[in-house]
C-alpha positions in Angstrom: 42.0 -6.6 -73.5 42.2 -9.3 -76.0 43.7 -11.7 -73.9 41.6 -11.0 -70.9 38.5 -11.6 -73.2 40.1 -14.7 -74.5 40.5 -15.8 -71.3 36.9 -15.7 -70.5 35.7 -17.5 -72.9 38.2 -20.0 -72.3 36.8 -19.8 -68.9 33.3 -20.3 -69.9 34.4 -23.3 -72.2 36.4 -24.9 -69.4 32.9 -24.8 -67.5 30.5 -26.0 -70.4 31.0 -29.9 -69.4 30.2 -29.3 -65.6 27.0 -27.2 -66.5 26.1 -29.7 -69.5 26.0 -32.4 -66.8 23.6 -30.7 -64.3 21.4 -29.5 -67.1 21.5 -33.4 -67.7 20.3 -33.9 -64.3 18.1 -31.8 -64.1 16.5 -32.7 -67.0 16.5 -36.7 -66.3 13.5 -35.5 -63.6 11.1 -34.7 -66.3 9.3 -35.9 -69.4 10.4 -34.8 -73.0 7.8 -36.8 -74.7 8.9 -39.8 -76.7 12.1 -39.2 -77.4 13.3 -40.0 -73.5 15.8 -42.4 -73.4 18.2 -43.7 -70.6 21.5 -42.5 -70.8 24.3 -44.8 -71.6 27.7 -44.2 -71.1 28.8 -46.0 -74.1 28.1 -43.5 -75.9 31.0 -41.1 -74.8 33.0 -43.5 -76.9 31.6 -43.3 -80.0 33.0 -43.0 -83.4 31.1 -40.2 -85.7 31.2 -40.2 -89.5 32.3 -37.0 -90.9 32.8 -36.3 -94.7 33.9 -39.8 -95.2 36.0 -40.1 -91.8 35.7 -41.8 -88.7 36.4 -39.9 -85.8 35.8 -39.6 -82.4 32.8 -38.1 -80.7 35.2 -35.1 -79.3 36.5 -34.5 -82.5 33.1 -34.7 -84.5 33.0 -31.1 -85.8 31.8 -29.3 -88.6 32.9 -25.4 -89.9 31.2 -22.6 -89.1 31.0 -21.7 -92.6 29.0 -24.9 -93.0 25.6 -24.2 -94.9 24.3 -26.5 -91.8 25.4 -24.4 -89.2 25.0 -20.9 -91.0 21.1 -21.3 -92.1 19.9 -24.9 -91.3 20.0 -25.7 -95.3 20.2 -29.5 -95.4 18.0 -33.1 -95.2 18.4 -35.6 -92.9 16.7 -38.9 -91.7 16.8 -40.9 -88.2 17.0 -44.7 -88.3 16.6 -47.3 -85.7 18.6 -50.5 -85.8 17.9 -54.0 -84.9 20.0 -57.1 -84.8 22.6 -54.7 -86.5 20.3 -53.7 -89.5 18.7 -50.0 -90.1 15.1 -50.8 -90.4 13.0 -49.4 -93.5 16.0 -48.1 -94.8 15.0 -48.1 -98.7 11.7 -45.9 -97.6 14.4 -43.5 -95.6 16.1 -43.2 -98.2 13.8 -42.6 -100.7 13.2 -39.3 -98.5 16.1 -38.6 -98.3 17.0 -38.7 -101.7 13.6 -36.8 -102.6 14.1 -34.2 -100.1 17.8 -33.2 -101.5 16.2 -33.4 -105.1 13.5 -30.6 -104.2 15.9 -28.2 -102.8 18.5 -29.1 -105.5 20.9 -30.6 -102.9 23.7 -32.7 -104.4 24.2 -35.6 -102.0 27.7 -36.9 -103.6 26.6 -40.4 -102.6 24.9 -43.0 -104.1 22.4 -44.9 -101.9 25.0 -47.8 -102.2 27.4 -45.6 -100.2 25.4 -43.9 -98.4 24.2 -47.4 -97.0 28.3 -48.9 -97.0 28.7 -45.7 -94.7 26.0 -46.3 -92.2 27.1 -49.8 -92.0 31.0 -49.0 -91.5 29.6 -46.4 -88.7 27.8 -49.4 -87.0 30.8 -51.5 -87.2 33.0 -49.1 -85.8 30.5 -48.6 -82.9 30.2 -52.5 -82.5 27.0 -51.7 -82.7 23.9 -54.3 -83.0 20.8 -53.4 -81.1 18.8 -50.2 -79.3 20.6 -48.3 -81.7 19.3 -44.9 -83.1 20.9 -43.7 -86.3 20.9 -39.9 -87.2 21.8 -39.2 -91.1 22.1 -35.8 -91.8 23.1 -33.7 -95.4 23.9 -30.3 -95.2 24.4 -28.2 -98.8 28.1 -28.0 -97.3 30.7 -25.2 -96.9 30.2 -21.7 -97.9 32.8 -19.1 -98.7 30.8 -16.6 -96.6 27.9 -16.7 -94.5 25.5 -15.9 -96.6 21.7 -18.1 -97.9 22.8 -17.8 -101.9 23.5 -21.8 -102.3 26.4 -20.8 -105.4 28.7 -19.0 -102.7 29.1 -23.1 -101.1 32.6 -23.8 -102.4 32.6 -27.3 -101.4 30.9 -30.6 -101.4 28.1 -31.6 -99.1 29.0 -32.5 -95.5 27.4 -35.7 -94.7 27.0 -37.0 -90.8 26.5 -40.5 -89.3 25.7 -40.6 -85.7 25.1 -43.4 -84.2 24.4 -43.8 -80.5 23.1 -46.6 -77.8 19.8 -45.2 -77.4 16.3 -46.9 -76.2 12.9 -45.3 -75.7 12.1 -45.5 -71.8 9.7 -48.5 -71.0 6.9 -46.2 -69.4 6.8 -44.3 -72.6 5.6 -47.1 -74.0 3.4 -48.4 -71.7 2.1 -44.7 -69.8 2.1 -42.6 -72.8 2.7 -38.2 -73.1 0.8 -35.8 -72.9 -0.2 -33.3 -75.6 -0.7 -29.3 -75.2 -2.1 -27.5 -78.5 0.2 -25.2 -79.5 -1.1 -21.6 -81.4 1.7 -22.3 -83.7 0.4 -23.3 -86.7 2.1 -25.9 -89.5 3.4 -24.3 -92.2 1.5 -24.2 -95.8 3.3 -25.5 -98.8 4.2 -22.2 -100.5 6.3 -21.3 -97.4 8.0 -24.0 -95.6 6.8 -27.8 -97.3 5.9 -29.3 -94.2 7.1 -32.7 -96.2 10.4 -31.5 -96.7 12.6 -33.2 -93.8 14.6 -30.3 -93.7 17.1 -29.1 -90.8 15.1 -26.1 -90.6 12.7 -27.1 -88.0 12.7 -23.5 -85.7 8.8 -24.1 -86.3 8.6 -27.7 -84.6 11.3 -26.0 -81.7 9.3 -23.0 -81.0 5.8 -25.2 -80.6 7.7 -27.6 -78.5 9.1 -24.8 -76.2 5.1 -23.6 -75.8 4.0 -27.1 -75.2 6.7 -28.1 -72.3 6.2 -24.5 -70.7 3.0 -25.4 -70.3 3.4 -28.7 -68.4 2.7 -31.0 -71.4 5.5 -33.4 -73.3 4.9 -32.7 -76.9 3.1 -30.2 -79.3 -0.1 -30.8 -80.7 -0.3 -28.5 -84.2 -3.0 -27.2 -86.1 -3.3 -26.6 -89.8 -3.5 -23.0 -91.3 -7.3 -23.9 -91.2 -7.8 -25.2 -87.2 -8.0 -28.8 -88.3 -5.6 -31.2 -86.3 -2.1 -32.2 -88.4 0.8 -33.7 -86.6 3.0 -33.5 -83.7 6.3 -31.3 -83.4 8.2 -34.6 -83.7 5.7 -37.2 -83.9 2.6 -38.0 -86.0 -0.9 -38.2 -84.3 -4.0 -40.3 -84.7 -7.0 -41.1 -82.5 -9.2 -43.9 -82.1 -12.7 -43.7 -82.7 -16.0 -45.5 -83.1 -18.0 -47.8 -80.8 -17.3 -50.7 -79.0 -15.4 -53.5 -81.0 -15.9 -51.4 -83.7 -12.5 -49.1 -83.1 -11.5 -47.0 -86.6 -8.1 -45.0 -86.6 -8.2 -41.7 -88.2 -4.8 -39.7 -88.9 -5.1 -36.3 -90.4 -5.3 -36.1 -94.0 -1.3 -35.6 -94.6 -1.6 -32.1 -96.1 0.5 -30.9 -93.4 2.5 -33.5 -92.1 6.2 -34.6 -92.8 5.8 -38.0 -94.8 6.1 -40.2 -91.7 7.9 -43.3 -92.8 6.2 -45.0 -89.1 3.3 -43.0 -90.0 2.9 -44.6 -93.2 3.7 -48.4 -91.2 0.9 -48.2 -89.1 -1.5 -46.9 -91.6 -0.3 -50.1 -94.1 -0.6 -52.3 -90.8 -4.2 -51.3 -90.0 -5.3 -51.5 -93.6 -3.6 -55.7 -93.5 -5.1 -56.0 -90.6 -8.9 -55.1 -90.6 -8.2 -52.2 -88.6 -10.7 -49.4 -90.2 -8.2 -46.6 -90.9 -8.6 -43.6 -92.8 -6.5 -40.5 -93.4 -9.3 -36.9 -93.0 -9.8 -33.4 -91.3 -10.8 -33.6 -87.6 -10.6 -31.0 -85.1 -10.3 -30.6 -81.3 -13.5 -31.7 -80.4 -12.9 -35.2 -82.2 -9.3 -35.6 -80.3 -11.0 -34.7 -76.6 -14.2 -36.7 -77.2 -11.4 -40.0 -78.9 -11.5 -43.5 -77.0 -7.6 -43.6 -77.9 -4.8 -41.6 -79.3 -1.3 -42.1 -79.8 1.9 -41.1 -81.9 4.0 -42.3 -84.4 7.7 -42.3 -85.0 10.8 -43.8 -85.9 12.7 -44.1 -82.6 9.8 -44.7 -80.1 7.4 -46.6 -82.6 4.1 -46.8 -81.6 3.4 -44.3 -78.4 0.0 -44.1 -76.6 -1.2 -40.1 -75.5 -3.2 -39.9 -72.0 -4.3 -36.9 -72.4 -4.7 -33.8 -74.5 -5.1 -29.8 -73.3 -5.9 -31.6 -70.0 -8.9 -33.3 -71.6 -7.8 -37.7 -69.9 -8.2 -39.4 -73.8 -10.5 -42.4 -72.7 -9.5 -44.1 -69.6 -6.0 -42.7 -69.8 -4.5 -45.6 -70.2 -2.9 -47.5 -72.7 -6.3 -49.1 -74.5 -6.6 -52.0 -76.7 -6.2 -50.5 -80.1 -2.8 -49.1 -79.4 -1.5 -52.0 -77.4 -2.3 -53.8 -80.6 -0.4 -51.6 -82.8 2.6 -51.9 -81.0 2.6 -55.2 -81.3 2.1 -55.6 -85.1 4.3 -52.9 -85.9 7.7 -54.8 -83.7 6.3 -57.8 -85.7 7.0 -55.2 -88.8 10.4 -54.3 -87.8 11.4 -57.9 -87.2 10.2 -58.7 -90.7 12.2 -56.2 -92.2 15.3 -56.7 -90.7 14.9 -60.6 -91.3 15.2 -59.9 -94.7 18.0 -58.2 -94.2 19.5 -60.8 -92.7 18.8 -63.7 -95.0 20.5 -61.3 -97.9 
């Protein structure tokens, strides 16, 4: 009986690449929201950091006894790279680094080598440009499944992926759509919404309620019906009259602390763009001349519509075209910098 169950599941594991790749298929025909990107088949050739190893891709694994895999107990950031530089990194990792610190993570790494790491992952890769970098800290190993963080028995398991990976040009230029999910954001004294933990069942279970009901991304309340974020992204709408535009984002209390968020805000502020961080609701989004979202590996995206509700003309409008623009300015900047060290 053993063998013939064995068998099965070696079966089943024999047909896992055949079903991953018309699961792909099927979903290349529809929107995820702003994380699409157009597959590349570099990246089946990839070279993953694992605990201070480079391996490849089919042999990037982690145990099962991993506190990761076991209960989601880690921190992690996503970078984008340009002209073979991680942009914003110091602001990522300050995140990081606080994030670890509230849940009394030890990283094992300095910043130094955390940074010497993402850069040897990048060389390995021979990788310079439409890059998308995902650092992620678990509290590592466990002698037993169990949440107690003193049963971990070893140090903590720290991944570098990098992969070839763009945001699709129409997500740019045609925007998502938003559904308004009845999951709510989570209060401080339960889950800190600022924590970028791996724990993000929350975020997964409004994004499965948004895309079942036809929309790309999740639009969250607060635990008080006032708009917050995005599942993945961070929102803001455009308001005001006529050359008179003034962004407003939601007041942050229930947000993860957006390092593109925090970009565009600084950008509108240098920029005599009126910009201001409050408590709107519904009727502010549906009634907006623009929205959009924030985030690191799409930027700047514009929304066309929310609940149904077309936001303005449904089209890309002025104030958002705009943004884009100053925050790639941003990103060049950076990275320039980075350069001339």
């Amino acid at each position: 009986m053993l063998k013939s169950a064995t068998d099965s599941i070696a079966a089943t594991a024999a047909g896992q690449p055949r079903r991953a790749a018309a699961v792909a298929a099927s979903l290349a025909a529809m929107a995820h929201g702003t994380h699409d990107f157009e597959e590349d088949p570099r990246n089946a050739e990839i070279r993953v950091w694992v605990g201070g190893e480079l391996v490849p891709r089919e042999r990037a694994v982690v145990s099962v006894f991993d506190s990761g895999f076991v209960l989601g107990d880690g921190v992690w950031e996503g970078l984008r790279v340009r002209a073979g530089h991680p942009a914003f990194l110091e602001r990522h990792l300050d995140r990081l680094f606080e994030g670890a610190k509230a849940i009394m993570l030890e990283i094992g790494l300095s910043r130094e080598q955390l940074t010497e790491a993402i850069y040897a992952t990048l060389a390995a890769n021979e990788m310079t440009d439409g890059v998308h970098v995902r650092l992620m800290v678990t509290r590592g190993v466990k002698r037993t499944p169990y949440q107690d963080p003193r049963v971990t028995v070893g140090p903590a398991t720290v991944v570098i992926v990098a992969e070839h990976k763009q945001p699709l040009a129409a997500t740019l230029t045609d925007g998502i759509t938003l559904f308004t999910v009845h999951v709510r954001r989570a209060a401080p004294d339960t889950l800190d919404p600022k924590l970028n933990a791996h724990s993000k069942l929350n975020d997964i279970t409004a994004c499965i309620q948004a895309y079942t009901a036809g929309a790309d991304e999740a639009l969250m309340l607060d635990p008080h019906g006032f708009v917050a974020t995005c599942n993945s992204t961070h929102f803001f709408i455009v308001t005001g009259r006529d050359g008179a535009p003034e962004v407003l984002t939601s007041d942050g209390r229930y947000c993860l602390s957006g390092i593109t968020r925090a970009n565009v805000l600084e950008l509108c502020a240098a920029n005599r763009i009126p910009a201001r961080e409050t408590s709107f609701s519904l009727t502010d989004v549906y009634s907006a001349r623009e929205a959009f979202v924030t985030g690191t590996f799409a930027g700047v995206v514009p929304v066309r519509s929310v609940d149904g509700r077309t936001i303005g003309s449904g089209e890309r409008g002025p104030v958002v075209e705009r943004l884009q623009r100053l925050y790639g300015e941003l990103v060049d900047a950076d990275v320039a910098l980075r350069v001339a060290r």
